[in-house]
KEFIFI-238224 format. One record per residue: x, y, z of N, C-alpha, C in turn. Coordinates in steps of 0.05 Angstrom, whole numbers, plus 5000, padded with zeros to 4 digits. Example, Ala and Ser with C-alpha at 12.3 -4.5 7.8 and 13.67 -1.06 7.14 Angstrom:
<zados>
526448865156524649105156526449345156
525749555142527349795143525850015157
</zados>
This chain:
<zados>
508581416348506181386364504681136354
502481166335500880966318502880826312
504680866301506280736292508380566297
507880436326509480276337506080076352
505180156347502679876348501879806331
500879536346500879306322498979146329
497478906311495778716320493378816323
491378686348489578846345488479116351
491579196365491079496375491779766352
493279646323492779786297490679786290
488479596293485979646279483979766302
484779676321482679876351483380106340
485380276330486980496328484080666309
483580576283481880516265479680616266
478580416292475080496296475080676314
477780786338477380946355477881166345
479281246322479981526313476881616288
475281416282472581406269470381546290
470481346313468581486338469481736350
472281816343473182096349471882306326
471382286299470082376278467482496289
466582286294463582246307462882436324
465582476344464882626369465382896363
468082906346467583236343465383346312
464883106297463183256279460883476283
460983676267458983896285459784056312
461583976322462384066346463784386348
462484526362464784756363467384806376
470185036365472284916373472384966401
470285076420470785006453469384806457
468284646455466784336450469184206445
471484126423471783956418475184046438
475884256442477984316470477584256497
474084176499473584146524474583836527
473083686500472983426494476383346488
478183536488481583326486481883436519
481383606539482683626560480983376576
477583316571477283096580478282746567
479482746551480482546535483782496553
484582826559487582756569487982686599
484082716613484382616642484282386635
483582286616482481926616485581816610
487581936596489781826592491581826609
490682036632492482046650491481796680
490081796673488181606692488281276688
488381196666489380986653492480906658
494581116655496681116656498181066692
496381186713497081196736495480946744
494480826732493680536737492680236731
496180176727495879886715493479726727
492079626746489479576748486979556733
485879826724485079886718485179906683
487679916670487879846646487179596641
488079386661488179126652484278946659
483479146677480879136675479379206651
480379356630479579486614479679376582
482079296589482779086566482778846564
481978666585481178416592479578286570
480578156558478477976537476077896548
476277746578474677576579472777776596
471278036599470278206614468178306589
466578226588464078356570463378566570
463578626544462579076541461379166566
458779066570457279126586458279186611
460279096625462079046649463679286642
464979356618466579556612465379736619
463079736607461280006601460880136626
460079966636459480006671460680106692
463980016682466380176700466580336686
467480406664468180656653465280886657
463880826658461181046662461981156698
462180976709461781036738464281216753
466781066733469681116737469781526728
468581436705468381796691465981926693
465081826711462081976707462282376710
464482436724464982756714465482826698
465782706668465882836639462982916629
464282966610461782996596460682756569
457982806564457082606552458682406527
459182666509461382586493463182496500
464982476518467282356529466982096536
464282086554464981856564462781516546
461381746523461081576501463881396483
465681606480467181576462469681376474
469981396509471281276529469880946529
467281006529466780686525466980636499
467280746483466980576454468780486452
471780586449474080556457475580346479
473680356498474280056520473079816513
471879866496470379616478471779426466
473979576455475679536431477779306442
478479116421481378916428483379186428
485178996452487379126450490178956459
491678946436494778866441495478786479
495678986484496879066507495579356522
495279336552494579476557495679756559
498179746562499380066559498480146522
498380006501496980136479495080336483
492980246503490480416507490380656515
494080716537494581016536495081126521
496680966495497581176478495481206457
493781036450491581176436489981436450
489081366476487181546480488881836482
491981846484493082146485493182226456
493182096439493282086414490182196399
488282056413485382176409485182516417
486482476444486182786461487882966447
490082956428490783116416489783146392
488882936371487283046357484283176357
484183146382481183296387482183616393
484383636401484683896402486384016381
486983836360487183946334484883996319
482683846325480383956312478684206320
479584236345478484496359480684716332
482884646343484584896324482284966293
482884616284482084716253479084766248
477484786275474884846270474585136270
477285286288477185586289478885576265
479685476246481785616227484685626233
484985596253487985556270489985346272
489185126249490784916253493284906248
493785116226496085096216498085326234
497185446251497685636259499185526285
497685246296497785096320500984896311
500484856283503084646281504684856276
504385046270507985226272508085356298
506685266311507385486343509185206348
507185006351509184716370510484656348
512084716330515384656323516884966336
515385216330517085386346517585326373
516185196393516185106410518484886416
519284726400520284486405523384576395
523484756381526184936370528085066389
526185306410526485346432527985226456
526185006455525984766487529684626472
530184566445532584446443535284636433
533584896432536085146437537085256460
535085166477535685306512535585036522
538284956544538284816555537484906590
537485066596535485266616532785146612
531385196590529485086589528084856594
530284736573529784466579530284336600
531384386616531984296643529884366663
528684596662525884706682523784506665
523784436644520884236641520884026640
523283896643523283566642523883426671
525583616691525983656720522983536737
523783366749520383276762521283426791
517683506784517583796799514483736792
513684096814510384146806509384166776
507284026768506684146742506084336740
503784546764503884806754505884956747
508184856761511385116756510885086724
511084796719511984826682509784876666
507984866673505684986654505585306655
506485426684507185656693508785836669
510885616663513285716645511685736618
509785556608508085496588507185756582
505485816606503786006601506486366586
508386356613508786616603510786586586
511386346567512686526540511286416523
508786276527507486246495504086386498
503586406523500286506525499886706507
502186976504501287226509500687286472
503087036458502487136433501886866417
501686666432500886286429498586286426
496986146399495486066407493985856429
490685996445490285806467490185446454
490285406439490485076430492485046431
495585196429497885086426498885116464
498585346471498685296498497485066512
494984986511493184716523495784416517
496784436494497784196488499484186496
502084376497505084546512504484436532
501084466555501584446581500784136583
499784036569500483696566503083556563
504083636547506583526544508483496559
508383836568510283836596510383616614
507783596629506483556644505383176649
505983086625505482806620507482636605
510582746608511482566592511782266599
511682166618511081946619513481706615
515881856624517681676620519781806589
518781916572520081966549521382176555
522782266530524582546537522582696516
523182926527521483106521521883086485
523683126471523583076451522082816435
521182576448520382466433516782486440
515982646466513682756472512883006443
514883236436513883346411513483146393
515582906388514982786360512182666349
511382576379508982456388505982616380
507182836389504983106384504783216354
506583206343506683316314505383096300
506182846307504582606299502882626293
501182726315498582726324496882856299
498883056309496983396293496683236264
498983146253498883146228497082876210
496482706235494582526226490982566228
491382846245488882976247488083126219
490483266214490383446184490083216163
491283026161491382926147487382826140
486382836159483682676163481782926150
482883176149480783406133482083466115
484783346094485583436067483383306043
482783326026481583156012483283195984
484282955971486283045939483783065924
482883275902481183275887482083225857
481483025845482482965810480583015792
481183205774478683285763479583335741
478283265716478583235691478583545676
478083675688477483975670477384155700
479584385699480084525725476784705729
476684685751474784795773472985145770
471385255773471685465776471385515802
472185775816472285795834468885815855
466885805835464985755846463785385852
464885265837465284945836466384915861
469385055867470884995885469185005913
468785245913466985265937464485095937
463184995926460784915931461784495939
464284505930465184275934466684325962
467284475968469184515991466684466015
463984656015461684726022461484376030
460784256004460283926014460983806030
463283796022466083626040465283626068
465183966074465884056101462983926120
460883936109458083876108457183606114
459383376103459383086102461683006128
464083176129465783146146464983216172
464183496173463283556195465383776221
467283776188470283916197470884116174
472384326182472484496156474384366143
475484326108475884116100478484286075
479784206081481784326055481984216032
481384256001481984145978484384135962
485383995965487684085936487283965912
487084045889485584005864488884015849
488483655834489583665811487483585784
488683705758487683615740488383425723
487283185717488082975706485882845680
486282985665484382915644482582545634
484282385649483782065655481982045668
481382235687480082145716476282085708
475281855710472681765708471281905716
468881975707466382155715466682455730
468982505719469682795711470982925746
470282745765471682795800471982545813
474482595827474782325846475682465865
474882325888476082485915477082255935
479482305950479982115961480982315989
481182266008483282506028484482276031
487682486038490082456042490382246065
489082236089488381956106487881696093
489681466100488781236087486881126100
486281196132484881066140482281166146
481381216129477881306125476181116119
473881176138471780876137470580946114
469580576105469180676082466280726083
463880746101462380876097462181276087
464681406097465581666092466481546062
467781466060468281426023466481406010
464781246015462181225997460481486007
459781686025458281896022460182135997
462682136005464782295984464282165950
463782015957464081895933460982045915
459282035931457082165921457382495925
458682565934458982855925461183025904
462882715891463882785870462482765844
460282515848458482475827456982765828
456182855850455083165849455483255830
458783415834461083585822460483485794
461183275792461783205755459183295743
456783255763453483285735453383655736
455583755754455484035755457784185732
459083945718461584095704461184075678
</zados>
């Protein structure tokens, strides 16, 4: 996915997955599910019209001009959306088909943060590999969802073998995938999706290095922080490393964290240490 852009559309990549922070911070997980199924009209909308991308990405077309079509263009989202839709059209971009694959890329990590805001994240990445196990064990299957046809039939299929015991975040994305591959084979549509998820998780791990192990009341009150500064519930994994300066260092597992978020973490490891 990310990982076949380049130029200035790796670093658009950057500030648009930052303004995605933004949008779901605080958000609850039907807030931030509402906010990837409105993220996946905007990708689908983008996608059905070269026009309109290239209006979008036009160097020589001033924010303000952006701002203007994209407000008027999406004016049935909601606020957050179509904040985060202009911030995002703001941005250089390589090429204009880039701009689809970020913003499906946004829309799925927004609905990974719905998961991991209910606790479900991990629950969501083993449904869509059981999912993707399935679709390349049955060729039945695979043939009813990649077949262009109605999308409700295949979301249809979506629904009745994963609704009943799927979670609803893993179903929502199932009926994306189906439903938008866009030219790919369905298999490189999962690869795309697991991508996703896992650069979302990756954005709430935090590695904790800490000179003298934790108690479990430390843990929590550091976990407490995190989640507090993030704005996402936040997973720790704690090594101990007796080297480590001022008794905590925190870095998460994402390389690409702004570094204004590094420098607030950074002060809540100085916390931790005047606490140990």
């Amino acid at each position: 996915m990310s990982a076949f852009l380049g130029g200035s559309s790796r670093q658009s990549l950057v500030v648009a997955r930052g303004a995605l922070d933004v949008a779901v911070k605080g958000a609850t997980g039907a807030a931030a599910a509402t906010l990837s199924s409105e993220l996946f009209t905007v990708t689908s909308t983008l996608h059905d019209s070269l026009s309109l991308r290239r209006a979008i990405t036009d160097p020589a077309r001033d924010e303000k001009a952006k701002a203007t079509l994209v407000k008027e263009l999406f004016k049935s989202l909601s606020a957050p959306a179509i904040e985060l839709t202009v911030k995002v059209a703001s941005l250089r971009w390589s090429n204009s088909g880039d701009l689809v694959q970020v913003f499906e890329q946004l829309a799925i990590e927004a609905q990974a943060s719905a998961a991991n805001i209910d606790g479900a994240l991990d629950r969501v990445e083993d449904e869509l590999f059981a999912a993707e196990q399935a679709v390349s064990g049955s060729p039945e299957l695979r043939k009813a969802l990649v077949t262009v046809g109605a999308d409700s039939a295949k979301v249809g299929i979506i629904k009745d073998l994963f609704a009943k015991n799927g979670s609803p975040y893993t179903v929502a994305l199932l009926g994306e995938l189906v439903t938008t591959l866009r030219g790919r084979s369905i298999e490189v549509a999962f690869h795309d999706y697991k991508f996703a998820l896992a650069a979302r998780r990756n954005r709430v791990i935090a590695l904790v290095r800490v000179a003298v192990a934790l108690t479990d009341a430390q843990r929590d009150r550091l976990a407490t922080s995190l989640t507090a500064q993030v704005g996402q519930p936040v997973r720790i994994n704690i090594e101990v490393d007796p080297t480590v300066l001022g008794g905590v260092a925190i870095k998460f597992a994402d390389e690409l964290v702004d570094g204004t978020v590094v420098n607030r973490l950074a002060s809540a490891g100085r916390s931790m240490a005047r606490s140990n």
